[in-house]
C-alpha positions as CSV (number, residue, x, y, z in Angstrom):
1,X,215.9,98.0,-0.4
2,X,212.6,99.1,1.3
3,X,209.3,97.7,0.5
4,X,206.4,100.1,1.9
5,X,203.1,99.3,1.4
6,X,201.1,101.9,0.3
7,X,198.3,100.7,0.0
8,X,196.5,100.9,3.5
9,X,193.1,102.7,4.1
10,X,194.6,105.4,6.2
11,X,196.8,106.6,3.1
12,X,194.3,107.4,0.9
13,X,191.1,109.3,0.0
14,X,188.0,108.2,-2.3
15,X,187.8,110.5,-5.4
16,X,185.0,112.5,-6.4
17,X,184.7,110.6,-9.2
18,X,185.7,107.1,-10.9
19,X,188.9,107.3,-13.4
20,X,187.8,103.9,-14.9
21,X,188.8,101.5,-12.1
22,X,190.6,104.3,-10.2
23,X,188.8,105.6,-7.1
24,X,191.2,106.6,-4.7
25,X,194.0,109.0,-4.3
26,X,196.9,109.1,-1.9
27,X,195.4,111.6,0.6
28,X,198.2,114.7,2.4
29,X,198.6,112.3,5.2
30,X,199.4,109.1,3.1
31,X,201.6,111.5,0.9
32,X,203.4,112.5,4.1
33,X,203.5,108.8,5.8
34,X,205.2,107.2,2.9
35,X,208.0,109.9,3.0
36,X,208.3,109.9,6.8
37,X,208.7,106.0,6.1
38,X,211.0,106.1,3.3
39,X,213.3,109.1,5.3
40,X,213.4,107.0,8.1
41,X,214.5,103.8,5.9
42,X,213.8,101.2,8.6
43,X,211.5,98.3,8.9
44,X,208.0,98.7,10.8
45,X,204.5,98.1,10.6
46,X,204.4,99.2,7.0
47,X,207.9,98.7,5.5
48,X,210.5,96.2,5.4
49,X,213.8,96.2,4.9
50,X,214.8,93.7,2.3
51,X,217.4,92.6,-0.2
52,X,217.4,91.4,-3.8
53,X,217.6,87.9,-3.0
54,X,214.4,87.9,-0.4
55,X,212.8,88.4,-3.9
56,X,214.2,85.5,-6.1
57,X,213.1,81.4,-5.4
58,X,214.2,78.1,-7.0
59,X,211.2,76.3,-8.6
60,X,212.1,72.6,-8.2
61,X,210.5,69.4,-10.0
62,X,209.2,66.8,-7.9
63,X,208.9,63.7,-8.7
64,X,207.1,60.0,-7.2
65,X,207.9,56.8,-8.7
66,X,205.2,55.3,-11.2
67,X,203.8,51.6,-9.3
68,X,201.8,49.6,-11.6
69,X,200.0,46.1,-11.7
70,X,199.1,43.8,-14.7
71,X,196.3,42.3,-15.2
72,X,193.4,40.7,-17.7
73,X,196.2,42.1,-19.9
74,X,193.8,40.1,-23.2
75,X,190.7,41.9,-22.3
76,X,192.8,45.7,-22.8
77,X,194.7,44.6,-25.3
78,X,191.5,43.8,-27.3
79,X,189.7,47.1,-26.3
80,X,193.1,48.4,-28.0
81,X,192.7,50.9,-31.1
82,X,193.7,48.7,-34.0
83,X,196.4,50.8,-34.4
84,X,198.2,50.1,-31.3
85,X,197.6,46.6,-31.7
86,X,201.3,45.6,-33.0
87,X,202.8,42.1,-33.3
88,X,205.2,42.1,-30.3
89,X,201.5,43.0,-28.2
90,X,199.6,40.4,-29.7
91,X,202.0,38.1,-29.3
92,X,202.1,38.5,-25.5
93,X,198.2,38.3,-25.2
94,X,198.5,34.5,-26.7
95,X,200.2,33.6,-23.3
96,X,198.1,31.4,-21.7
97,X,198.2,33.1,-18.3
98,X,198.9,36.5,-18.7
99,X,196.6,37.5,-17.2
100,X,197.4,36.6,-13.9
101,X,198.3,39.5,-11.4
102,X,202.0,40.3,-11.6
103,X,203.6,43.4,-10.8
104,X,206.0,45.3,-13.2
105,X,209.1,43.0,-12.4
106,X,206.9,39.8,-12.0
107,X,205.7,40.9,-15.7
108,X,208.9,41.6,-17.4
109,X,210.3,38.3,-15.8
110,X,207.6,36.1,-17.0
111,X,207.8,37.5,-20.3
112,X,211.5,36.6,-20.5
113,X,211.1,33.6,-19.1
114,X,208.8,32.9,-22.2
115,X,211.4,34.1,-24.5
116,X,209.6,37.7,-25.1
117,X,212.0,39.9,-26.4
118,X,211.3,43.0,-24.0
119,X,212.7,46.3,-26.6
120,X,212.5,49.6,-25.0
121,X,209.3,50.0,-27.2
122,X,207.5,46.8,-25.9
123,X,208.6,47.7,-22.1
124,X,206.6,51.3,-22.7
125,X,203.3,50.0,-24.7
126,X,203.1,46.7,-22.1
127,X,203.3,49.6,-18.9
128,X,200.9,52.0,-21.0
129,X,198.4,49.7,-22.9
130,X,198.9,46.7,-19.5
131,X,199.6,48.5,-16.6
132,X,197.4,49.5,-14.3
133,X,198.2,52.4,-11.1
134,X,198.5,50.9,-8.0
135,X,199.7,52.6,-4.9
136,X,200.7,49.7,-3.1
137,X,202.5,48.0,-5.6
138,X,206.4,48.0,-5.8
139,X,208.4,50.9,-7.2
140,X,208.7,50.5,-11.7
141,X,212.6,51.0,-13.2
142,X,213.6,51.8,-16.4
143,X,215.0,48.2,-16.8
144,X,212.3,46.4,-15.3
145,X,214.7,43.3,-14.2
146,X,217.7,46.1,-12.7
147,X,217.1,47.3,-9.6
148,X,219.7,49.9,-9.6
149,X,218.4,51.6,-12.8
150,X,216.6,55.0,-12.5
151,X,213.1,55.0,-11.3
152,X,210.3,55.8,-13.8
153,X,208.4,59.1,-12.9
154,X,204.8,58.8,-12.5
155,X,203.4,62.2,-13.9
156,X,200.3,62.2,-12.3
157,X,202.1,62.5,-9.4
158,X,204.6,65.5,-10.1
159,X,204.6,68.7,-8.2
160,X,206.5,71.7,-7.8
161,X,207.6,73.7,-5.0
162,X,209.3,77.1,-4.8
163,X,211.9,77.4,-2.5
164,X,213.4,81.2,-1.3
165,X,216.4,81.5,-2.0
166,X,217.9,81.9,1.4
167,X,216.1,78.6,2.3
168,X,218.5,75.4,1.9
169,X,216.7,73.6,-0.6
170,X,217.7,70.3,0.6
171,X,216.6,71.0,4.1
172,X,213.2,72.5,2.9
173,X,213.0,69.1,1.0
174,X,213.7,66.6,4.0
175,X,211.1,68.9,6.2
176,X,208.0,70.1,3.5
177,X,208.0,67.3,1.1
178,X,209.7,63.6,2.5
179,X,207.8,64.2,5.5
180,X,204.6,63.8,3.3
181,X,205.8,61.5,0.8
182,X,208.7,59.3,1.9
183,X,209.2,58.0,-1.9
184,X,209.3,61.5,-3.6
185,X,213.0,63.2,-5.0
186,X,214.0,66.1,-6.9
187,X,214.9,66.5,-10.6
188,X,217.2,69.4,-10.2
189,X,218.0,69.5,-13.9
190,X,214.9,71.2,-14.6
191,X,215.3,73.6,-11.9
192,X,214.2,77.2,-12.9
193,X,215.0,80.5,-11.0
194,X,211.8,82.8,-10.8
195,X,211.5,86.3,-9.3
196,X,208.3,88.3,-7.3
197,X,207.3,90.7,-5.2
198,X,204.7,89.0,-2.7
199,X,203.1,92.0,-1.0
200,X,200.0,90.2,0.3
201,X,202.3,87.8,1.8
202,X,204.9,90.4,3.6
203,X,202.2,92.4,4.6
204,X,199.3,89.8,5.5
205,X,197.3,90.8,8.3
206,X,195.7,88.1,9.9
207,X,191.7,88.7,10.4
208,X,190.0,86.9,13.0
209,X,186.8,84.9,11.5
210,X,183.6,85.6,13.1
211,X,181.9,83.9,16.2
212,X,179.5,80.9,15.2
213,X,177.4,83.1,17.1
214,X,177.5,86.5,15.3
215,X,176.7,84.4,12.2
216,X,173.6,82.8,13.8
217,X,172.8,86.4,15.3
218,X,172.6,87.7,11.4
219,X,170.9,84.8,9.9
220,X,168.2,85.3,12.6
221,X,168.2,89.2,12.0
222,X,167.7,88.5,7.8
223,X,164.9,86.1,8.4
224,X,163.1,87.7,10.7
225,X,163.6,91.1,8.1
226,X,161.9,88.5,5.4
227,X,159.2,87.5,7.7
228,X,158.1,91.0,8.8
229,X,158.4,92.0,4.3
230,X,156.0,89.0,3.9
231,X,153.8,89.9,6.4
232,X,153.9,93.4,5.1
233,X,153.2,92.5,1.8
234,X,150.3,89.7,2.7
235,X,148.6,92.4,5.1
236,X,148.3,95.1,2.0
């Protein structure tokens, strides 16, 4: 397949008037450049040579375990809709020191060792209605108390990344992602294939940004355009 973009200056022509937002045409020399181009079927300046698959990328989940704290667990519980505020919570809050810092395994372990009945439900309204985000604080589980169960997900944290299909997708992993965040992992069950065409990108032509000086050179030019108006104005 060959991808020739088109659309440079030197292949077109402004019209003599708008056609809504149209208002350019493909001048004789653009008309013939594209077909010399296309003929020729090789990559240069302006084409590239491609296949379907430089097209198509896997969009991966990212994921960063969820860290949490407890603390002053009686003063949120209380700030709690009513709603929320269900018999297995308010039971918790009538722990003398519960609110003592813990982290999520120093929680749940307290709680057994009071004789807390930790259900699925209580574990997710105690992390949700308790817990409070805290980067330095160990990684949370599923089972708080198992070590080797699954790690719980922070959303806040999840991110995506599209990966070409001709990269490796583990090695664009290990290099673009660990090497920023060292906890991070894939859920490649909710991978999705996506397809584009990224002209900007295989066509980008870099444009140097103008000298600090240039710029000072034109803010000097306006102002001293402003000063000779006011002047001009003032004088009349």
């Amino acid at each position: 397949m060959l991808l020739i973009n088109a659309a440079k200056d030197e292949y077109v022509q402004p019209m003599r008037k708008n056609l809504g937002m149209k208002n350019v045409l493909v001048s004789d020399y653009g008309r013939s450049e594209i077909g010399r181009i296309y003929h020729a079927f090789e990559t240069c300046d302006n084409a590239k040579l491609m296949d379907k698959d430089d097209f198509f990328y896997t969009y991966i989940t990212v994921e960063r375990p969820l860290r949490l704290i407890y603390k002053d667990v009686k003063t949120k519980y209380a700030a709690l809709d009513e709603k929320k505020q269900n018999e297995a919570l308010a039971n918790i809050v009538t722990l003398d020191d519960i609110d003592i810092e813990r982290t999520d395994a120093e929680f749940f372990a307290y709680l057994e060792s009071k004789k807390i009945k930790t259900t699925a439900k209580l574990i997710k309204d105690c992390r949700t209605f308790f817990g409070e985000v805290c980067e330095t604080a160990p990684e949370v589980h599923v089972i708080p108390l198992d070590d080797n169960s699954d790690l719980v997900a922070d959303t806040n944290l999840r991110d995506y990344e599209s990966i070409p299909f001709k990269t490796d997708i583990q090695e664009y992993f290990q290099n673009e992602v660990l090497r920023f965040a060292p906890d991070a992992w894939m859920d490649r069950e909710k991978d999705k294939i996506g397809c584009e065409f990224p002209i900007s990108k295989l066509f980008y032509e870099y444009q140097p940004l103008r000298s600090v000086e240039d710029i000072l050179a034109d803010i000097r030019a306006l102002e001293e355009d402003e000063k000779q108006e006011l002047s001009s104005l003032l004088n009349d």
